[in-house]
C-alpha positions as CSV (number, residue, x, y, z in Angstrom):
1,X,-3.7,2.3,30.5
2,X,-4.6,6.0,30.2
3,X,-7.8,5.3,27.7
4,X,-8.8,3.0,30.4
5,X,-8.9,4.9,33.3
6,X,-10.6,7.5,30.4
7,X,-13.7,5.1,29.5
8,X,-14.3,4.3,33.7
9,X,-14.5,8.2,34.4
10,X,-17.1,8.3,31.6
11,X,-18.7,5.7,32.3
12,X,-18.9,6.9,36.4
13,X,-19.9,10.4,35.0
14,X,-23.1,8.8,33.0
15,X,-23.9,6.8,35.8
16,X,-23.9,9.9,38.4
17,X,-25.3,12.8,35.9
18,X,-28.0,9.8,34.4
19,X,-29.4,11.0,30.4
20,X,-28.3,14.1,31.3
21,X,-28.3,17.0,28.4
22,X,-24.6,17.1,29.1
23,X,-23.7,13.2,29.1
24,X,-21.0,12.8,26.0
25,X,-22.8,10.5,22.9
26,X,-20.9,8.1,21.9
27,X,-19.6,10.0,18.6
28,X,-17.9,12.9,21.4
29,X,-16.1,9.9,23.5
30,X,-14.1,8.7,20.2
31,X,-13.4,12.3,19.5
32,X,-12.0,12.9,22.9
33,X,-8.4,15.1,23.0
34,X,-6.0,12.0,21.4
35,X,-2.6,11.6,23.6
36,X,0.3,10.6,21.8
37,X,-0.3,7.3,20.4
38,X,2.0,4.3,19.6
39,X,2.0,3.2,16.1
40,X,2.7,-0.3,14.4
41,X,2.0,0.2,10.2
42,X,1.9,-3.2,8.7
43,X,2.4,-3.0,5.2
44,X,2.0,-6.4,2.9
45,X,3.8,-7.1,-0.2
46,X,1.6,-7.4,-3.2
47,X,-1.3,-8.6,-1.2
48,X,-4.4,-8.0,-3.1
49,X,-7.1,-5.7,-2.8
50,X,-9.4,-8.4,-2.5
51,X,-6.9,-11.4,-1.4
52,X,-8.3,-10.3,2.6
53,X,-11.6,-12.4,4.0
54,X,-13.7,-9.2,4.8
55,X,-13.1,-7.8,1.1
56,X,-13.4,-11.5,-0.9
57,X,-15.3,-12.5,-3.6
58,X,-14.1,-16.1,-3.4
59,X,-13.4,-18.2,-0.2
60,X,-10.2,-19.2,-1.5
61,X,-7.7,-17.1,1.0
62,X,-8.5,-17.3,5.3
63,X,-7.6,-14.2,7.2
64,X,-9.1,-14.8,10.6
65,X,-6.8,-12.3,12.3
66,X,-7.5,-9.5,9.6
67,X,-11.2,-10.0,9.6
68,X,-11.4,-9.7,13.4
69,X,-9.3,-6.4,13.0
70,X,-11.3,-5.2,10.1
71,X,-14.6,-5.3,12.8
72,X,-12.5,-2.7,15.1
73,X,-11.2,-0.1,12.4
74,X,-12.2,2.4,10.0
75,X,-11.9,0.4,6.8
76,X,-11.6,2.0,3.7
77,X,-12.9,0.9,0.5
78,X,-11.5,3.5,-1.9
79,X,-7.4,3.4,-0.8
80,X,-4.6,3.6,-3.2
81,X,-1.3,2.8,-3.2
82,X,1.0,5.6,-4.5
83,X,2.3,3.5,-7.3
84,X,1.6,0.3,-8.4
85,X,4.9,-1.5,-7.5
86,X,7.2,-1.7,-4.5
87,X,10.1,1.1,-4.3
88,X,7.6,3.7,-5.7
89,X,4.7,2.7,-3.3
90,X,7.0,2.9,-0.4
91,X,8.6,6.1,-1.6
92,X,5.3,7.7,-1.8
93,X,4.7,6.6,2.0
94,X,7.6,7.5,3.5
95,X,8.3,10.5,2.1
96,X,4.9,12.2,1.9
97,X,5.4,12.9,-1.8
98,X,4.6,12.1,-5.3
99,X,6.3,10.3,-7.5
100,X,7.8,13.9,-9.4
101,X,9.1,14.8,-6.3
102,X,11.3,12.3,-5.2
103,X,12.3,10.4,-8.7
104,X,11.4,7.4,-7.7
105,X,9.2,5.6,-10.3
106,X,9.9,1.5,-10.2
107,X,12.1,-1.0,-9.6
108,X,15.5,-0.2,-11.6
109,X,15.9,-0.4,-14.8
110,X,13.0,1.9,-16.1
111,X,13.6,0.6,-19.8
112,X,11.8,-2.8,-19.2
113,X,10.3,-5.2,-21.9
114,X,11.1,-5.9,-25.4
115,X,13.3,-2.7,-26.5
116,X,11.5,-3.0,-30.3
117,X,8.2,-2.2,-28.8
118,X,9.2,0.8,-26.6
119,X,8.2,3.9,-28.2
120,X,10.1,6.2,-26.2
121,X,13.2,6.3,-24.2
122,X,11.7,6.3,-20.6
123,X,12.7,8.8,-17.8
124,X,15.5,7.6,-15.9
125,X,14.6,6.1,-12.1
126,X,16.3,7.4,-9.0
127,X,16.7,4.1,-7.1
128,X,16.1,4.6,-3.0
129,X,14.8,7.8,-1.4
130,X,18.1,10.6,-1.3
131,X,19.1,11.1,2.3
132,X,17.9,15.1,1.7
133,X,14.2,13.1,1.6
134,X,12.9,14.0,5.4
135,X,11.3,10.4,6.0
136,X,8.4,9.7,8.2
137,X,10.9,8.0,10.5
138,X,12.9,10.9,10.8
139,X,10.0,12.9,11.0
140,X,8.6,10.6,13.9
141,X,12.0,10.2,15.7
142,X,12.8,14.1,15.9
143,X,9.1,14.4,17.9
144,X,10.6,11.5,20.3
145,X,9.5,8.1,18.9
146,X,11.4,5.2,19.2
147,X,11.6,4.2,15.7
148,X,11.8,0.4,14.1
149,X,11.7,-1.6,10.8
150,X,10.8,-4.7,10.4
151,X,11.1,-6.5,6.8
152,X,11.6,-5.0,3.2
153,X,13.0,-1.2,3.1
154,X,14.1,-1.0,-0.6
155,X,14.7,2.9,-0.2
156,X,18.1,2.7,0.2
157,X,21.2,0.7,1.8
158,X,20.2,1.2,5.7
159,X,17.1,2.7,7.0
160,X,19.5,3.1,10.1
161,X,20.5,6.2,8.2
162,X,16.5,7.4,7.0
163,X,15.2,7.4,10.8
164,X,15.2,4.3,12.2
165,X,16.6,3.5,15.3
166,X,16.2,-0.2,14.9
167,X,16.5,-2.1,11.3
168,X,15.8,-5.8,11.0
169,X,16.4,-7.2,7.6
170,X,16.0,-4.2,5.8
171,X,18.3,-2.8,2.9
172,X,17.7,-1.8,-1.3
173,X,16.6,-5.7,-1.5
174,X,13.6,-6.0,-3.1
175,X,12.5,-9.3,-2.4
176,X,13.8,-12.7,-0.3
177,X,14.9,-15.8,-2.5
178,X,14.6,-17.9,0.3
179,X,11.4,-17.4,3.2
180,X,13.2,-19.8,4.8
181,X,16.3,-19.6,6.7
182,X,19.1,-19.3,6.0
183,X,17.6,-16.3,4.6
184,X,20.6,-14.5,2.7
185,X,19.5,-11.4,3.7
186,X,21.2,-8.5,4.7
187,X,20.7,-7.2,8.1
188,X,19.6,-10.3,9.7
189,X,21.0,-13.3,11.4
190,X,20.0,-16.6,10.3
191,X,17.6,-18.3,12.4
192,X,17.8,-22.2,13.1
193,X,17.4,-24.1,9.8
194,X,13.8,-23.9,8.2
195,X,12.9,-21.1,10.4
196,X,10.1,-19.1,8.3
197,X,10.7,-15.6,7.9
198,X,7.4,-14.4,8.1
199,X,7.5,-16.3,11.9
200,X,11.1,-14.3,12.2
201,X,10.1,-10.7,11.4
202,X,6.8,-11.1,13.8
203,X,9.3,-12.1,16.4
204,X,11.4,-9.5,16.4
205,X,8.8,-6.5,16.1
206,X,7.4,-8.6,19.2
207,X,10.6,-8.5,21.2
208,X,11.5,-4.9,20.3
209,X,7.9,-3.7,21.5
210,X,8.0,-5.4,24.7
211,X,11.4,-4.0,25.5
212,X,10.8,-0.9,28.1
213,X,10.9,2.6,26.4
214,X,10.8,5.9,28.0
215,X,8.6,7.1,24.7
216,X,6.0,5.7,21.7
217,X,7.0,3.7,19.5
218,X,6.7,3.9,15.9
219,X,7.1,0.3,14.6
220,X,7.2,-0.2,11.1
221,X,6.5,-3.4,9.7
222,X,6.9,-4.2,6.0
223,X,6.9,-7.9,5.6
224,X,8.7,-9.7,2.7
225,X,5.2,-12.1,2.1
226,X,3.1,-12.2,-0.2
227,X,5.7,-11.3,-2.4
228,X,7.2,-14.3,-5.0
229,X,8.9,-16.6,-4.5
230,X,5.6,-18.2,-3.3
231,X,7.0,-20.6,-0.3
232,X,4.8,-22.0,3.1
233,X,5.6,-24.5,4.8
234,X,4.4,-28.1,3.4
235,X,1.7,-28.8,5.7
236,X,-0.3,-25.8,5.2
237,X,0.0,-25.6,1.5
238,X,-1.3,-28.9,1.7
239,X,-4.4,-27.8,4.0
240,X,-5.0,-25.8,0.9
241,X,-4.8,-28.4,-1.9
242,X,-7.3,-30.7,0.3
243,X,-9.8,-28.3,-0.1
244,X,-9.3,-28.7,-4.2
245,X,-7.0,-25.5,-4.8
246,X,-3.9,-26.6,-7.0
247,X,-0.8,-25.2,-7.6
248,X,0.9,-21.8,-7.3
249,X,-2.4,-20.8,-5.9
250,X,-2.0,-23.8,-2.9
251,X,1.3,-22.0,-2.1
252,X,0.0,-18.4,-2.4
253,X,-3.4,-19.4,-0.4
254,X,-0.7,-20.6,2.7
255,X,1.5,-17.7,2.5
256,X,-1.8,-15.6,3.5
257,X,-3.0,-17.7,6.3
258,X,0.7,-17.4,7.6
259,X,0.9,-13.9,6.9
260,X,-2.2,-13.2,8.9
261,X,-1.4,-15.8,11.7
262,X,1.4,-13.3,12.9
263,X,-0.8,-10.3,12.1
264,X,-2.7,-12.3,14.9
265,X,0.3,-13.0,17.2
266,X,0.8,-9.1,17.3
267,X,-2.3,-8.1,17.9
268,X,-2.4,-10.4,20.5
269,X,0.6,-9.1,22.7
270,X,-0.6,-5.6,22.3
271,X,-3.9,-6.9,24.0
272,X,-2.0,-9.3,26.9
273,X,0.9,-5.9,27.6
274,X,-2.2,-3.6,28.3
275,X,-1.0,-1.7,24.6
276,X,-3.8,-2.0,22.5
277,X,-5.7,1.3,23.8
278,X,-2.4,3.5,23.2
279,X,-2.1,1.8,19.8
280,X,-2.9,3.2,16.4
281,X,-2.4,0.0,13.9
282,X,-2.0,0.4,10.2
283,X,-2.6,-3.0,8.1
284,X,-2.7,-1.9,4.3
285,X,-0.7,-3.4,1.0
286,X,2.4,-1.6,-0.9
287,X,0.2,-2.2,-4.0
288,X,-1.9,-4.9,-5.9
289,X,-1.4,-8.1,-6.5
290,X,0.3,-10.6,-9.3
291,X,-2.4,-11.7,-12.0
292,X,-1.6,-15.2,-11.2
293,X,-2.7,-16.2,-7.9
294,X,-4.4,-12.6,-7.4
295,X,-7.5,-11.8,-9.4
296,X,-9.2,-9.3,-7.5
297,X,-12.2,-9.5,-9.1
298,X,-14.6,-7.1,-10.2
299,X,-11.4,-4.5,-10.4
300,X,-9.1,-4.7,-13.7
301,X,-5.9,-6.0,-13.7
302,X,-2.7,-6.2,-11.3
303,X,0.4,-5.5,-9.8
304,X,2.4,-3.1,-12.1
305,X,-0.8,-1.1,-13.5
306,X,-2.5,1.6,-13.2
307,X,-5.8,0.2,-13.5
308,X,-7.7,0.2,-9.8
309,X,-5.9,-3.6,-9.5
310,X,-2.5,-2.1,-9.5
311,X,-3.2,0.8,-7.2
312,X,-6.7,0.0,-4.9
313,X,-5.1,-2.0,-1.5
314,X,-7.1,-2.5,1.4
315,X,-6.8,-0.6,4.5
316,X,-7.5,-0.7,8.1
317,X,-7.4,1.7,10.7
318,X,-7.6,0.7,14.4
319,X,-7.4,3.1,17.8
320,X,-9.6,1.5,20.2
321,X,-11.8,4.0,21.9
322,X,-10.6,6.7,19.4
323,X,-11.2,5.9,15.7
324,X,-15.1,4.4,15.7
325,X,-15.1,1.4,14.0
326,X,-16.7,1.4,10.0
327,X,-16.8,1.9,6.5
328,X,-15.0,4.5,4.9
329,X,-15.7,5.7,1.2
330,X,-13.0,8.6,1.1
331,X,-10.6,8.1,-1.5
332,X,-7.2,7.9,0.0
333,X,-4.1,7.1,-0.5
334,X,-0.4,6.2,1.3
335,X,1.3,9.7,0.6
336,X,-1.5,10.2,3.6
337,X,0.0,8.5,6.3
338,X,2.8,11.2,6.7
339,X,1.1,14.2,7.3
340,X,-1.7,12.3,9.8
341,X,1.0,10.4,11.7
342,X,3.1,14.2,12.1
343,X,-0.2,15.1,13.7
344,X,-1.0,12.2,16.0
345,X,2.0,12.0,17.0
346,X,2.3,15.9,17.7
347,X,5.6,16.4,15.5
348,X,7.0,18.8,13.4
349,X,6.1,19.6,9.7
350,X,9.6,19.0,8.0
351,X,10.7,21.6,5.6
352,X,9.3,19.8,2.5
353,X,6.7,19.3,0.4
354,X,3.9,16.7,1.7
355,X,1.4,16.0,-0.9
356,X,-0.9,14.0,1.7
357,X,-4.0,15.2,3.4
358,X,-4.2,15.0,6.8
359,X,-6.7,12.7,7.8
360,X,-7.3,13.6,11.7
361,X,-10.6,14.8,11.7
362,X,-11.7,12.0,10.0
363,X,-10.7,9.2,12.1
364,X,-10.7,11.0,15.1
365,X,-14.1,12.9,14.8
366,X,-15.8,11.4,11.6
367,X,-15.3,15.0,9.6
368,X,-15.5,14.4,5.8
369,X,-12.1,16.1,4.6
370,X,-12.6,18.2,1.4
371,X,-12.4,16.6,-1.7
372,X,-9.5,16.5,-4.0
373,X,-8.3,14.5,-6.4
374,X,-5.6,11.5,-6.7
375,X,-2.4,11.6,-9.0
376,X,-0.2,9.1,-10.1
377,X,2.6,9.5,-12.4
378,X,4.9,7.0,-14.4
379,X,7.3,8.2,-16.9
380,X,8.8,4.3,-17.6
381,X,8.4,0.8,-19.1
382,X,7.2,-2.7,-17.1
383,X,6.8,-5.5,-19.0
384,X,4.3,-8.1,-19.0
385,X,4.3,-10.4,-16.3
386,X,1.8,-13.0,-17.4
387,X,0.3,-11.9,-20.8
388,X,-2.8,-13.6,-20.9
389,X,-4.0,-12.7,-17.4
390,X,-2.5,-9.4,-16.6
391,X,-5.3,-7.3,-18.5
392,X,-2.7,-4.3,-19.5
393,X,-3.4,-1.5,-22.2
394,X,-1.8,-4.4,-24.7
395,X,-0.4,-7.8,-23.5
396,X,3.4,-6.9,-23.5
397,X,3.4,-4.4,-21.0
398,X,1.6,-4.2,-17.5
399,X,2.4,-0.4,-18.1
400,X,3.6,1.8,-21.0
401,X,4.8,5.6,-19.6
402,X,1.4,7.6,-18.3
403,X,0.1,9.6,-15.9
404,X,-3.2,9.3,-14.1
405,X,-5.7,10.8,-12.0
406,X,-9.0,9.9,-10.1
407,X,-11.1,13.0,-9.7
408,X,-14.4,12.0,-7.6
409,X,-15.7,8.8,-9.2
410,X,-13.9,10.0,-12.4
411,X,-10.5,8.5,-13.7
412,X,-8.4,9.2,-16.3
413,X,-5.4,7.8,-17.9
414,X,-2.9,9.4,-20.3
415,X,-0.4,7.6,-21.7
416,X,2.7,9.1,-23.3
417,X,3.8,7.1,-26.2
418,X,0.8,8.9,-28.8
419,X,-0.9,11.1,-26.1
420,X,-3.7,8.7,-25.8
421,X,-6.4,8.9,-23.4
422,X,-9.2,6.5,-21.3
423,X,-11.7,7.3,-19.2
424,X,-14.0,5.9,-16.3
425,X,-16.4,6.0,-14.2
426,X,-15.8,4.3,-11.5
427,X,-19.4,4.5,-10.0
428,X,-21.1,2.5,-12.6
429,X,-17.5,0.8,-14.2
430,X,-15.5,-0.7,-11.1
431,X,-14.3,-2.9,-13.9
432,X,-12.9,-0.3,-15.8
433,X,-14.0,-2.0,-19.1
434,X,-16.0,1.0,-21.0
435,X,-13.4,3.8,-22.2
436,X,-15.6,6.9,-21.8
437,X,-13.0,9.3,-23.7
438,X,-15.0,9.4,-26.9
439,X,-18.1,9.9,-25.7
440,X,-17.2,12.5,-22.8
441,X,-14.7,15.0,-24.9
442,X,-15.4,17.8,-22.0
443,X,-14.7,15.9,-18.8
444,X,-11.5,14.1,-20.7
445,X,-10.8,18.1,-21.3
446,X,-11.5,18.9,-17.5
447,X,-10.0,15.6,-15.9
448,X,-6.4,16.4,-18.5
449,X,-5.9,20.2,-17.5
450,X,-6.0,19.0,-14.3
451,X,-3.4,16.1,-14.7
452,X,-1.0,18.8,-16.9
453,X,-1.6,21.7,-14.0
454,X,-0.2,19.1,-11.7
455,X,1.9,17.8,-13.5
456,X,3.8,21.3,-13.8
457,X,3.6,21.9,-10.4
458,X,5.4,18.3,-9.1
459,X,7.7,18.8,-11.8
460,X,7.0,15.9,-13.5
461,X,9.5,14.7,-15.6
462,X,7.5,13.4,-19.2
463,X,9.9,11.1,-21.7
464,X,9.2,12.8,-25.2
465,X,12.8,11.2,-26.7
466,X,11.9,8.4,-29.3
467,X,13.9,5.4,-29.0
468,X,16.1,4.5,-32.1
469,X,15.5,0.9,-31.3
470,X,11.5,0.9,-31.5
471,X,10.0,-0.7,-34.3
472,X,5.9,-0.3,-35.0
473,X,5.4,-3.2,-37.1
474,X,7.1,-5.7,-35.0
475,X,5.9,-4.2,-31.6
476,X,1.8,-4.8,-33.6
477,X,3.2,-8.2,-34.7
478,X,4.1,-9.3,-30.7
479,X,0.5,-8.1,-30.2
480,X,-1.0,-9.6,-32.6
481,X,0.8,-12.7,-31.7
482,X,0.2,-13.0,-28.1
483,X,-3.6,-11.7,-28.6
484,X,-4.2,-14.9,-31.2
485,X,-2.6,-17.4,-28.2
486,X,-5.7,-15.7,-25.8
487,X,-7.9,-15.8,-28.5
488,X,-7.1,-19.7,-29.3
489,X,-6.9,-20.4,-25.5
C-alpha cells in the first residue's frame, strides 16, 4: 500500500544519508502530506466511559481487541459526547452542530417523568435530522467516498436519503428488541435462526469493504450493543457468572466481549487486505452508560445526564504511520469528527454552520489546537431510570431542562426550572461531588455569560412556560420518598 512503499523510501533514505542533519525524526514521518484516507467510525451504544480494559477501574468487562487498538491510537481522555442520549449524540455527530441548531434534544417525547413534578413545559424535540441538515455522509459522498451504515441510524426513516450509499439495518429505531434473529428490524434480512446481530452487522461492514471500489470508503458503523435489552449468547454469559459476576451485569459483561470480538474481526481484515495503513479508524461511544451495569467510577452518574458519566465516552484514534500513537488531554467532543473528516478526506465545507474544531494538526502533527470551551444544551425532561443508582440533580429525573458548559477544567451547569446553578472543577473534583457556586460567585459569573452569549448565538430555544399540571409539594414528597428508600437501603 502507498504508506508502505512511503516508510521503505524513508527508511532507504536514513540508511544512505546515515544521522544526517536532514534525516526526518520520527515526529516529521507521522506528519508527512496525508493522502486521502479510508474511514470506518465505530460508534457503541451506551458503552461506558470506563466499561473498555485500557480505561477500567474494575476487571469486570474484557476488551482484548480495544486494548490492542488503544496501544496504536491517539486516545483521549477528556472526549464528550454531544448529548447524553442517543438521537441527540448522533445528531450532534453527523451534523457538525449543536443541539440549538438542529432541534434535536432526546428521544421523543421531551415531556418525560411524572407530569406533577415538571416545572415547566419543556421545549418541543424535532425527532431525526431535516433533510436541509448537510450530513457528514453527504458531506463525505459529494468529495467521492463510497458511503455505508452499518447498525442504529435513529435520524430519520433512511439514511439512504442523508448520504449513504449503502444502509444495513438502519431507520428512526432506536433500539433492537431482539439481538437475535429474527431481528424485526427494518432494513435488514433475517439471518438463520439465533444468528446474533452484533456477529450480523460485523459481517456486512466486512463484505461491503472487501467489495472493489474505485474510491475511499467512509464506513459507518453504529452498532445496536451495548444498548438494552441486555442479550449474549448463553455460553459466554455463563463464562461471566463462573468468574462470580451475577445477573444483569453477567449479560452486560458478554455483550462487551462480543462487541469487541467483532471490533477484532474488523480490524483484522483491514490488516490481511493490506487496508490498515490507508485506514483512519474511529472507536468512541454515542454517550455514557446505564447506572445499572455501568458505574464508571470515579465520574458521577450516567446515561441521560449531564454530569461527566452522561457525556465523557472513550475515544480512539488510529492511522498507522500518520497519527503517533498516545495520550491525549484535549477536551473534545463528536460535533468534531465533521469538520476533521471534511479535511482528511479533502471535501468541501457545506454551506452550514459546523460548531466542531478541526482536529488535523493535532493528530496529524501533534499541534495543541486553541482552547475553547464545550456546550451542551437541553431544554427537556428524562426521567429516572434507576433512582437509587443514577446519582441525578434529584432521584426522579436523570435530567431536569439545563444547559452546560466545560470551560478549561471548569464546568458549569444551569438548570432552568429556578435558574439554579453548580459548579466544578474538574481538576481536583472528577467526581463532581463539591458544588463550587457559592464559594466561586465570579467564575459562576464568567462560566454563565459565556453559556447565555452562546446560547444567543445557537439560538437556543429555553422553556420559560410553567406547566399547569406541576405540583411543588407532591414533586418534594416523590423526593422525599425515594431519598428515605436510599437512605433505609
Amino acid at each position: 500500500m502507498k504508506n508502505s512503499v512511503f516508510f521503505v523510501l524513508v527508511n532507504i533514505l536514513l540508511c544512505a544519508c546515515g544521522a544526517s542533519a536532514n534525516a526526518p525524526s520520527e515526529a516529521e514521518v507521522f506528519s508527512s502530506a496525508h493522502t486521502t484516507p479510508n474511514v470506518l467510525m465505530i460508534v457503541i451504544d451506551d458503552l461506558g466511559w470506563s466499561d473498555v480494559g485500557y480505561n477500567q477501574t474494575t476487571d469486570l468487562l474484557e476488551t482484548p481487541n480495544i486494548d490492542a487498538l488503544a496501544q496504536q491510537s491517539l486516545s483521549f481522555d477528556n472526549a464528550y459526547a454531544g448529548a447524553a442520549n442517543c438521537a441527540p449524540s448522533r445528531a450532534v455527530l453527523m451534523s457538525g452542530q449543536y443541539g440549538p441548531r438542529h432541534g434535536v434534544y432526546t428521544v421523543s417525547p421531551s415531556a418525560r417523568g411524572n407530569a406533577k413534578a415538571r416545572k415547566l413545559i419543556p421545549i418541543k424535540n424535532q425527532r431525526g435530522l431535516k433533510t436541509q441538515v448537510i450530513t457528514m455522509g453527504e458531506a463525505l459522498k459529494s468529495a467521492g467516498y463510497a458511503t455505508g451504515t452499518f447498525g442504529k441510524w435513529h435520524l430519520g426513516a433512511d439514511p439512504d436519503k442523508q448520504g449513504f450509499d449503502k444502509n444495513v439495518a438502519g431507520s428512526h429505531q432506536g433500539m433492537t428488541f431482539h439481538y437475535f434473529s429474527p431481528y424485526n428490524l427494518p432494513n435488514i434480512k433475517d439471518g438463520p435462526k439465533g444468528e446474533y446481530l452484533t456477529d450480523r452487522l460485523t459481517t456486512e461492514v466486512i463484505n461491503w469493504i472487501k467489495t472493489p471500489k474505485d474510491s475511499p470508503f467512509f464506513a459507518y458503523l453504529p452498532y445496536y450493543t451495548v444498548h438494552t435489552p441486555l442479550q449474549a449468547p448463553e455460553q459466554v454469559i455463563e463464562k461471566y457468572r463462573k468468574k462470580g459476576i451475577k445477573g444483569e451485569d453477567a449479560k452486560y459483561a458478554a455483550m462487551v466481549e462480543l462487541m469487541d470480538t467483532n471490533v477484532g474481526r474488523i480490524l483484522t481484515m483491514l490488516q490481511a487486505e493490506g487496508l490498515s495503513d490507508d485506514t483512519l479508524v474511529i472507536f468512541t461511544s454515542d454517550n455514557g452508560g446505564y447506572r445499572t451495569t455501568s458505574f464508571p467510577t470515579p465520574i458521577r452518574a450516567g446515561k441521560g445526564s449531564y454530569y461527566e458519566g452522561g457525556l465523557r465516552v472513550p475515544l480512539l484514534i488510529s492511522w498507522p504511520g500518520k497519527i503517533k500513537p498516545g495520550l491525549d488531554h484535549t477536551p473534545v467532543i463528536n460535533a468534531d469528527f465533521y469538520p476533521t473528516l471534511l479535511t482528511l478526506g479533502k471535501a468541501e465545507q457545506p454551506n452550514q454552520a459546523l460548531d466542531g474544531v478541526d482536529l488535523t494538526d493535532l493528530l496529524l502533527n501533534q499541534q495543541a489546537i486553541n482552547s475553547r470551551d464545550l456546550f451542551w444544551h437541553f431544554p427537556v425532561y428524562l426521567q429516572a431510570h434507576h433512582a437509587r443508582t443514577d446519582q441525578g440533580q434529584d432521584p426522579l429525573f436523570r435530567t431536569r431542562p439545563g444547559s452546560a458548559i466545560r470551560s478549561g477544567d471548569w464546568k458549569l451547569i444551569q438548570y432552568f426550572e429556578n435558574n439554579e446553578f453548580e459548579l466544578y472543577n474538574l481538576a481536583n473534583d472528577l467526581a463532581e461531588n463539591n458544588n463550587l457556586a457559592s464559594q466561586k460567585p465570579n467564575k459562576v459569573a464568567e462560566l454563565k455569560a459565556k453559556l447565555k452569549a452562546w446560547q444567543q448565538q445557537t439560538g437556543a430555544d429555553i422553556p420559560t412556560e410553567l406547566n399547569p399540571e406541576y405540583d411543588a409539594d407532591i414533586n418534594q414528597k416523590m423526593i422525599d420518598k425515594i431519598l428515605a428508600k436510599k437512605t433505609h437501603h
